[in-house]
C-alpha positions in Angstrom: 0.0 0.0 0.0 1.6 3.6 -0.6 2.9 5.1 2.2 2.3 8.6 1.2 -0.1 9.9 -1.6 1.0 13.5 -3.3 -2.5 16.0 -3.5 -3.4 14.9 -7.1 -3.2 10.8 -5.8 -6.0 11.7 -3.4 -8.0 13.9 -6.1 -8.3 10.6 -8.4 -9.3 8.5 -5.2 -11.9 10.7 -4.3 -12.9 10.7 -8.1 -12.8 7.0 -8.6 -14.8 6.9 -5.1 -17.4 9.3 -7.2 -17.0 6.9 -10.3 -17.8 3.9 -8.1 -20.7 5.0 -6.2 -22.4 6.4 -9.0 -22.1 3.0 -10.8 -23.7 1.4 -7.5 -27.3 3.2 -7.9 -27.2 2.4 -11.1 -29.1 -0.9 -11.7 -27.0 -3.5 -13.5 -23.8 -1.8 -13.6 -21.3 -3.0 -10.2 -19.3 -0.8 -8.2 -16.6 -3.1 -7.8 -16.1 -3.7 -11.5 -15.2 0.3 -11.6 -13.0 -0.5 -8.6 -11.1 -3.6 -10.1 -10.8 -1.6 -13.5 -9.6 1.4 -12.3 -7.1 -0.3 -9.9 -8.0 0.0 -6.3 -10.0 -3.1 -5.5 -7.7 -5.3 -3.9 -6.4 -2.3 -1.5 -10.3 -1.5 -0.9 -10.5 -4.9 0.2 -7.2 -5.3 2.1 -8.7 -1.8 4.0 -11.8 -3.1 5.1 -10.6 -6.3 6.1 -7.5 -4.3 8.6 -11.6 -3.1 10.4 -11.0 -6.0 13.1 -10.3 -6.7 17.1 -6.9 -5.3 16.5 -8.4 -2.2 14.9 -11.0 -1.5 17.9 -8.3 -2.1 20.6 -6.2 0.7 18.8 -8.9 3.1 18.7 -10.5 2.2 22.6 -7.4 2.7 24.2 -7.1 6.7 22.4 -3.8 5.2 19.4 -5.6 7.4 17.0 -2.7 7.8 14.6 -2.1 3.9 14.8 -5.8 3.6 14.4 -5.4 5.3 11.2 -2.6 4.1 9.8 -3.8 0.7 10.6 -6.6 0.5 9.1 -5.5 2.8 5.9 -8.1 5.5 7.2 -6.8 8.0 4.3 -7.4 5.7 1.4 -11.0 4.5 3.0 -12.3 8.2 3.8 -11.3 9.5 0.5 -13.0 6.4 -1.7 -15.7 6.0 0.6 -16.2 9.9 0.9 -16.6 9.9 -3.1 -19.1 7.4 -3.1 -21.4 8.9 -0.5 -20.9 12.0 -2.3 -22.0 10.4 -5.8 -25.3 9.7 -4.3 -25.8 13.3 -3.8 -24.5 14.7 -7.1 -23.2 12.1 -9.8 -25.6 9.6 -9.2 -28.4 12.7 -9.9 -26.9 13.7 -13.2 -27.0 9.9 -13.9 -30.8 9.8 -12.9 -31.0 12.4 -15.4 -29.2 11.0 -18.3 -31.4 7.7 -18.1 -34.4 9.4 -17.9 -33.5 11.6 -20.8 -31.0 9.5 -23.4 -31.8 5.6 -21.6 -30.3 3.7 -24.4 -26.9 5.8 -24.7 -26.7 5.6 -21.1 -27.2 1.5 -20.9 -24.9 1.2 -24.5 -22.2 2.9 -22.7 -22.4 0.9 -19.6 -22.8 -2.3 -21.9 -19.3 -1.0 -23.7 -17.5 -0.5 -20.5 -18.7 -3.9 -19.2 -17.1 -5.9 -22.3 -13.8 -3.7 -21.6 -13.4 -4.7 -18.1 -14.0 -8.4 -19.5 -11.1 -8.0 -21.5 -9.0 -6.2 -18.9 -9.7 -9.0 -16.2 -8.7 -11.8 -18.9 -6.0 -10.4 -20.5 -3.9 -10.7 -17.6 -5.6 -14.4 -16.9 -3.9 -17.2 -18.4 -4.4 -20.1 -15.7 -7.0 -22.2 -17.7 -6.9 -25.9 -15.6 -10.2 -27.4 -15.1 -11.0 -25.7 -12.1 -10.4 -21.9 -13.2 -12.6 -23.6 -16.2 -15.4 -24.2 -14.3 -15.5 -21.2 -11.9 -15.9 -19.3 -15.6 -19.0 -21.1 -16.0 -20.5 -21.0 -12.9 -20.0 -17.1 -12.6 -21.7 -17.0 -15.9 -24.6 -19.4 -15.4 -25.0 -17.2 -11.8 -25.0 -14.0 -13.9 -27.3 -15.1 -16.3 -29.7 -16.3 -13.4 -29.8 -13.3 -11.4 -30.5 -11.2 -14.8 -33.7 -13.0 -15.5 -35.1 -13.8 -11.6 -38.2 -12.0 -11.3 -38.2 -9.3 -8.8 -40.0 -9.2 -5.0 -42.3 -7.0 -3.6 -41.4 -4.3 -1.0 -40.7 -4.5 2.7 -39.8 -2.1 4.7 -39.4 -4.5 7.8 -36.3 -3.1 9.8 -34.8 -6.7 9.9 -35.3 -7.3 6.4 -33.6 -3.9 5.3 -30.6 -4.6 7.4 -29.9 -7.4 5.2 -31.1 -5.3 1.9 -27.7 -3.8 3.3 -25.6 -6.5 3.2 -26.6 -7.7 0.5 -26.7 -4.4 -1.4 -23.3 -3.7 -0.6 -22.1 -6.8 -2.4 -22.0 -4.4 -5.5 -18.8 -2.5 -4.1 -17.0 -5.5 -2.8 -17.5 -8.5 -5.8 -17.2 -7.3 -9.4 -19.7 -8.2 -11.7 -22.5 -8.0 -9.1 -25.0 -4.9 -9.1 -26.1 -4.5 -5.9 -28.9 -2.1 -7.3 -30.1 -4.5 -9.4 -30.0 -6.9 -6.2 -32.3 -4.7 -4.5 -34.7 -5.0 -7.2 -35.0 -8.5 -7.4 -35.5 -7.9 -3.5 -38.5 -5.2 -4.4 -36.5 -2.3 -2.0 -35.0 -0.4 -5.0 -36.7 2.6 -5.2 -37.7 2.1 -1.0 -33.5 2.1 0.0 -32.2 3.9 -2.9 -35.2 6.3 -4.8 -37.3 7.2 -1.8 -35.4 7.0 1.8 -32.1 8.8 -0.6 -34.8 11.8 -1.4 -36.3 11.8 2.0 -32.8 12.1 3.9 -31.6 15.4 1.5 -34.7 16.9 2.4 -33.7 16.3 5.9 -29.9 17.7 5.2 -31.5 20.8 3.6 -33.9 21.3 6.4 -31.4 21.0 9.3 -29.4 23.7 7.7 -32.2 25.2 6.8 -32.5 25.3 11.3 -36.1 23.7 10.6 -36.7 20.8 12.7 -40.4 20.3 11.9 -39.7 17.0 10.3 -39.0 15.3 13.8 -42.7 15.8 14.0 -43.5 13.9 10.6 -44.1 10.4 11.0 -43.5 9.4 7.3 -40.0 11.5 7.4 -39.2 10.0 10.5 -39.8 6.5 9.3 -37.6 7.0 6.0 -35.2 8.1 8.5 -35.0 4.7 10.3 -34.9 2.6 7.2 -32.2 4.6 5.7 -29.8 4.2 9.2 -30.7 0.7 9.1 -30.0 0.0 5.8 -26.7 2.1 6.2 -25.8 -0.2 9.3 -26.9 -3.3 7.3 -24.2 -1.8 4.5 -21.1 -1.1 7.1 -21.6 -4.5 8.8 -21.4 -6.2 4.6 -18.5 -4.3 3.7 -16.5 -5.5 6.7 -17.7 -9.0 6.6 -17.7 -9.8 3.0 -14.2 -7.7 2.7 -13.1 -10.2 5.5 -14.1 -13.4 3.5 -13.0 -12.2 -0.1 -9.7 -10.9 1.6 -9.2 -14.6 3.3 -10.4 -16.5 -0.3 -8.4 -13.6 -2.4 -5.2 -14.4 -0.8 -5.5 -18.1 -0.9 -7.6 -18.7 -4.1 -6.7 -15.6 -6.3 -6.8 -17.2 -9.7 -9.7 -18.8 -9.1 -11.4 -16.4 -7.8 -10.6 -14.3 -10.4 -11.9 -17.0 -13.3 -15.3 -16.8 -11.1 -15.5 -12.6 -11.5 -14.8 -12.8 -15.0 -17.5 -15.5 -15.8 -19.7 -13.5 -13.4 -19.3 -10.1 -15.1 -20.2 -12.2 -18.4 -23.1 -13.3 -17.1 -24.1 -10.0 -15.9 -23.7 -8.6 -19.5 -28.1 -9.6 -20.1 -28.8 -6.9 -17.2 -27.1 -4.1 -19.2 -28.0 -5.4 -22.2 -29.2 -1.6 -24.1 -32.0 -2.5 -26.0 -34.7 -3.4 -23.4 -38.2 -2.5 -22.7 -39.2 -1.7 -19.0 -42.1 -3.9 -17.5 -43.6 -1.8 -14.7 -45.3 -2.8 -11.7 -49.2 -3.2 -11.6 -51.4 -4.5 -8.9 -55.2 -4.8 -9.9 -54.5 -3.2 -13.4 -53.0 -0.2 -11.7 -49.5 0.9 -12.2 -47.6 1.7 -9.2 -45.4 4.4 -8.0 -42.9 5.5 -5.7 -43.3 8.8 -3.4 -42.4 10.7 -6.4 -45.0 9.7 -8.6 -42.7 7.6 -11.0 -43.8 3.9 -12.0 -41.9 1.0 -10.8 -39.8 -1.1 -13.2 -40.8 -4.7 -12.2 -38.8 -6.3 -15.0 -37.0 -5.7 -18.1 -37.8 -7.4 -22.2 -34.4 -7.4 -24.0 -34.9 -7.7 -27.9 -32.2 -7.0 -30.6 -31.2 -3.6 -32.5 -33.0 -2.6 -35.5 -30.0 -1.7 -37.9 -32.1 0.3 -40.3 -32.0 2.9 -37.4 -30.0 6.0 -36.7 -30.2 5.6 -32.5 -28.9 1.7 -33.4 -25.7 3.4 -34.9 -25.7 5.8 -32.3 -26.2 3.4 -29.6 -23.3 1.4 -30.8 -20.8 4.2 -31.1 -21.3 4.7 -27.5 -20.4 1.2 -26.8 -17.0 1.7 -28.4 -16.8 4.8 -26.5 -17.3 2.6 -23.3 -14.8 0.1 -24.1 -12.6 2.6 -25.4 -12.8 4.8 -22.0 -11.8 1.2 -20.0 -9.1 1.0 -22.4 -7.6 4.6 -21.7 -8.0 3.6 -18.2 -5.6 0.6 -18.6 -3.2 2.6 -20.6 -3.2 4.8 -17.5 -2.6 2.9 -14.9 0.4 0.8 -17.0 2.1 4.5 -17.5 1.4 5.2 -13.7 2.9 2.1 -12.7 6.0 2.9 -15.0 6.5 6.3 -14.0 6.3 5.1 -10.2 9.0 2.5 -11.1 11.0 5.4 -13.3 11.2 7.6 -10.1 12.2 4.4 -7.6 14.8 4.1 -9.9 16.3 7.3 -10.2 
């Protein structure tokens, strides 16, 4: 891990962080695919797997600065304070940009999907029959979870703690959207639409100095779910980063066969040309607290050539796998400049 990160260092972490938690909301696409793309997965992992006994001893007996360095505090507050940022900011502009231009958005995510399949095998040449087979499994599990039909909501405290775990599997295993997740789980727009809208109105208000919400019951409510579900989140991060840090360090290749067959797999839920299936009960359509209809499920069909926004569509692809590319090329030049500099 780097020892000491010059000011521009910790402007790209923080950016990645923004890059990575605007992929999480997005349904389909996986923060940790931006994170093992751009380069910081395995020290995101390594960080919150150093969150153990030793860490809490550190910090309960006042070794701040050990605290810190221990657990690599810089590199998680900078990351972590992009992503929660994202949701604020990013992640609205991206709200935005599928509302407005949907199948640009999805083409672009589809492109830069197929060039982090490339940059994960590149670099993978182990194929015995066991990498073989963790290939397919984490394609056949990919292609399951695209085409599992989604749950109804629940805003059961117990049950949105472990929307939170599971949620959060998006930032720690690459190739898994944890949005999409919570939709087969029917607490999409609950965790991530709703109880998201219902806590910046409570940000605005406290500096606003009005406290009447802590007299609204439906506020108050939102309020819950959305420190639950953030509870739910912390305690996945540390626990999942604890068993893909143990099975990383002992299993690496395969592992990394059964990310790259899982990220193939996931390729059907970004698939660009879909039509959304919304939620109806009694004939009715449904809708979240903001009057938009719920997307139950998704009908993929293929491209009609003859078609401008086809060609348009699949330009942004290349742009996609061509930005993942540029990424690469970074990072090689990155590493050999660090390497340059050891050496002079």
């Amino acid at each position: 891990m780097p020892s000491k990160r010059t000011i521009l260092d910790k402007l790209f972490l923080f950016v990645k962080g923004l890059s990575m938690g605007a992929a999480n909301k997005v349904p389909g696409v996986s923060g940790g695919t931006v994170s093992f793309v751009l380069g910081f997965y395995e020290e995101l992992i390594y960080s919150f797997k150093k969150i153990n006994i030793k860490a809490l001893k550190l910090l309960f007996t006042g070794r701040f600065r050990s605290f810190y360095r221990y657990i690599n505090a810089e590199f998680l507050l900078l990351v972590m304070g992009g992503s929660m940022c994202s949701y604020f900011t990013i992640s609205l502009v991206l709200d935005y940009l599928l509302k407005a231009y949907e199948l640009y958005v999805w083409s672009a995510f589809f492109g830069m999907i197929l060039g982090s399949i490339y940059y994960i095998a590149k670099d993978f040449n182990d194929f015995k029959f066991s990498n073989v087979l963790s290939i397919v499994i984490g394609i056949s599990l990919g292609i399951a979870i695209s085409f599992m039909p989604p749950a109804k909501e629940n805003t059961n405290l117990y049950f949105v703690f472990f929307c939170g775990i599971v949620g959060v599997s998006g930032m720690t295993l690459p190739g898994l959207s944890g949005s999409f997740i919570l939709i087969l789980m029917g607490n999409y727009v609950l965790l991530l639409v709703d109880s998201v809208n219902m806590l910046s109105k409570t940000i605005l208000d406290i500096f606003s100095w009005n406290f009447d919400f802590v007299n609204n019951a439906e506020r108050i409510k939102y309020l819950k779910i959305v420190g639950v579900f953030t509870a739910g989140s912390t305690f996945g991060l540390i626990f999942i980063s604890h068993i893909l840090g143990f099975v990383l360090k002992r299993w690496h290749q395969l592992v990394t066969a059964m990310i790259l067959g899982f990220i193939i797999g996931s390729l059907g839920i970004v698939w660009p040309w879909k039509k959304e299936i919304f939620k109806q009960e009694n004939g009715i359509l449904l809708s979240d607290v903001n009057g938009n209809n719920i997307i139950q499920n998704y009908q993929r069909f293929l491209p009609d050539i003859s078609l401008m926004e086809t060609w348009l569509a699949i330009f942004y692809i290349l742009t996609g796998i061509g930005i993942v590319l540029l990424i690469d090329f970074y990072s090689k030049q990155n590493i050999t400049d660090t390497y340059d500099r050891k050496d002079t």
